[in-house]
Every structure is written in structure tokens, then in C-alpha cells.
N, C-alpha and C positions, 0 to 999 in steps of 0.2 A: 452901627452900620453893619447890615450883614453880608455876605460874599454867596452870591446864589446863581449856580449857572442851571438854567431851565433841566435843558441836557442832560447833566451831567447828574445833577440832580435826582432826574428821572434814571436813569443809569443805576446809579448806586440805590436806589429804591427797587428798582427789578431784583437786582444782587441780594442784597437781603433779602429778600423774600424766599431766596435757599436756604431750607433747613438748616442749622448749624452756622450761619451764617451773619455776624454781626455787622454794626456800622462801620467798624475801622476793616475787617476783612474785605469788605463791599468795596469800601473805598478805593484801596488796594486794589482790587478786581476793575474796577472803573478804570481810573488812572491807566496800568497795566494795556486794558482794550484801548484805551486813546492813545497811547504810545504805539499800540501795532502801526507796521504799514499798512495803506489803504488796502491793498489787497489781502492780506492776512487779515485783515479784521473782515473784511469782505469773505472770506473763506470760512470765518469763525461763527459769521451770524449765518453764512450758508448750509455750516456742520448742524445747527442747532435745526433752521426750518427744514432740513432733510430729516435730522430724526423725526421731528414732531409729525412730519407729512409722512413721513415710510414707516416706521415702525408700529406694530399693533401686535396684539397677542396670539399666541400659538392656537388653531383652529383646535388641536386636542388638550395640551398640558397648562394652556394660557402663559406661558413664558411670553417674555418681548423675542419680534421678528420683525424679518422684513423681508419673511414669505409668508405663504399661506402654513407651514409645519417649520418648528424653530430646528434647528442643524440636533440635535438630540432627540426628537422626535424623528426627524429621516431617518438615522442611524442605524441601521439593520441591525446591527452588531450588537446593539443595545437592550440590554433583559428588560422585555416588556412585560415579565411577569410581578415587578417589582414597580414599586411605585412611592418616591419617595415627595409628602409634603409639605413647601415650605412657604413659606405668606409673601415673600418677596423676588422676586429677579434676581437680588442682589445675593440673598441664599444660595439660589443656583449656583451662581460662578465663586462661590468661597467653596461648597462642599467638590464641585467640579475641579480645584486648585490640589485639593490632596489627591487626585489619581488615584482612590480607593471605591469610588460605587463607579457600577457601571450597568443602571438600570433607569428609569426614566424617571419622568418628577412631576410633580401638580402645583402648580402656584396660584395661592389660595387669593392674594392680595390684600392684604390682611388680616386682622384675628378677629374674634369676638370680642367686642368690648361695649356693652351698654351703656358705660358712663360717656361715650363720644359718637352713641348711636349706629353703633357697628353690631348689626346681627347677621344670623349666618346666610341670612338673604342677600346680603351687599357683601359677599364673599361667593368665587368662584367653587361650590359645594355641589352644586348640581353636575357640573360638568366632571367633577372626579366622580359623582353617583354611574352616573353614565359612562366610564370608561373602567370598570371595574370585572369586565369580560376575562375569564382568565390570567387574571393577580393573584398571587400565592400571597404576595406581604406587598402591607401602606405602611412605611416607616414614617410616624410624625417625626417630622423635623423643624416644627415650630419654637419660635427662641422661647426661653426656660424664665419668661415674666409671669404673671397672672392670667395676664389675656391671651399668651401662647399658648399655657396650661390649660385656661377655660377650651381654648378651640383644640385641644388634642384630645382632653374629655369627649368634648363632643363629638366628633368626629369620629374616636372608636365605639362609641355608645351607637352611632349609625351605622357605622361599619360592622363591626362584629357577628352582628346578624345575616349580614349577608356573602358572610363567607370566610375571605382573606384574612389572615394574620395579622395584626396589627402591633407594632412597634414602637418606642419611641428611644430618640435619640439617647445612649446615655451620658450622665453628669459630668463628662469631661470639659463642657460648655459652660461656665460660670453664672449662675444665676442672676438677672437681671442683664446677660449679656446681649448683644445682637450677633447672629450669626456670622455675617459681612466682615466683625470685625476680629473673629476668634482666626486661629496661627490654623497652618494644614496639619501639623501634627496634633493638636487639641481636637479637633473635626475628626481625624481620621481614628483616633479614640474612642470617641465619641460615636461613629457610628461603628465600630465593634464589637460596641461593648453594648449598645440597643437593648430593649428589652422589649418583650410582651408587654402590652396596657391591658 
């Protein structure tokens, strides 16, 4: 006999289907929401359909917003001569966490990768072509996998040509790491010690 709540069921199948995310974490997450009060949980699935419905990408650097230009593009203050790019959101706010760049960013939304049908069509690549108006330096700050490498290749191989300095993050980032999850002092290493591609 087996113990099957439709609900609940469905629940814990949304949960998993988060990255990283298995049957006994899921479950946990489930259980967890059914224990809120009604209104906190009311508040919880409110938090999720507001990001889903407000949020969209930066009109210049394609960050997430939920303006027309993400608070780092406003930024006056911000060296727009520099241009650091990295494939994820979640880049932005680890290298933002060390308090050490203070120049803007391009978010690629992922890398190149032909074995999962990622080419640099279905990556934000045009939109950095186009915003390349008085950039001194495009520091690649793509993570230090195969596919992050293949898309920094690429990437100064287009660039180079058309002017800017091109950089890449150096080796203080551990190979095969994610950026998300490296410390603000490995990051802030890491972009000091940059190089020319």
C-alpha cells in the first residue's frame, strides 16, 4: 500500500526540479511550506509570482532587474570604461561582495558549449558587441571550466579586433570552480592579478 497525497506529491516534484536539489531536500522544502501559516506561505508563493512577473534583464548589461537599467548600470559613479563578463547573475553579486571592481558588467547567460547546444547565438554576445563605445578593458570573468574557457577564447578572438584590452580573470579561482561559490578574498585575487588573453 502506498501513502500518496496528490498535493503534496506535486509539491515535492516542483522542489526537485531545483538544481541541486534531491528527493529527501524537496521533501523537507514541502513539509517546511505546509507548516507555514496560511499567510506566510501566502506571502512565499506571492515572493516567487512577483519575481517571475517583475523581473527581466538589464536593457544594457542583461543583469536581472526590475527596472528598465539594473542599479549598477544607473550608477554614475561606475567606470564605464571597463567591462567585466560573466555568464551568470549570480557572478555579478559574488564579484560585487569583494568591494574591489568598480566598473560595469555583461552577463552572457551562459557559455559555449556544443555538447548541450549552446552556441554563441543563444548567449547575450551581440549585445556586449554593441555596447563597446569607449571600453578601454572586457575583463572575461567566465568560470575556469572548458566551456567558460571555450567562451573567453571566443570572445577575445572577436574582441581584439575591435579595439579594447581584453583580460581574463587570474587563477586565484579554482579550476572547475563556479564563481557564486569562491570566498571575496579568492575573487579579489583573482581579479588583480587579470591578465591579457
Amino acid at each position: 500500500m502506498s501513502y500518496d497525497v496528490a498535493a503534496l506529491s506535486n509539491l515535492i516534484e516542483q522542489f526537485e526540479r531545483i538544481p541541486g536539489v534531491g528527493q529527501k531536500s524537496a521533501q523537507r522544502m514541502a513539509f517546511y511550506v505546509l507548516n507555514l501559516p496560511k499567510e506566510d506561505a501566502e506571502k512565499f508563493a506571492r515572493a516567487i509570482t512577483d519575481a517571475r512577473e517583475k523581473i527581466h534583464r538589464c536593457s544594457v548589461c542583461c543583469n536581472l532587474t526590475d527596472d528598465e537599467l539594473c542599479p549598477i548600470c544607473k550608477n554614475a559613479a561606475r567606470d564605464k570604461s571597463t567591462i567585466c563578463v560573466v555568464e551568470d547573475p549570480r557572478d555579478v553579486m559574488a564579484i560585487e561582495r569583494t568591494h574591489e571592481y568598480s566598473g560595469t558588467y555583461h552577463v552572457l547567460h551562459g557559455a559555449i558549449s556544443p555538447m548541450n547546444g549552446v552556441g554563441p547565438d543563444q548567449l547575450t554576445i551581440k549585445e556586449l558587441l554593441a555596447r563597446l563605445d569607449g571600453v578601454n578593458e572586457v575583463i572575461m570573468a567566465t568560470n575556469p571550466t572548458v566551456e567558460g574557457e571555450a567562451t573567453a577564447m571566443y570572445l577575445s578572438r572577436l574582441l581584439k579586433p575591435l579595439g579594447p584590452k581584453v583580460t581574463r580573470l587570474a587563477y586565484g579561482v579554482p579550476v572547475g570552480a563556479d564563481l557564486e561559490y569562491a570566498d571575496e578574498v579568492t575573487l579579489t585575487r583573482a581579479m588583480e592579478g587579470r591578465r591579457e588573453i
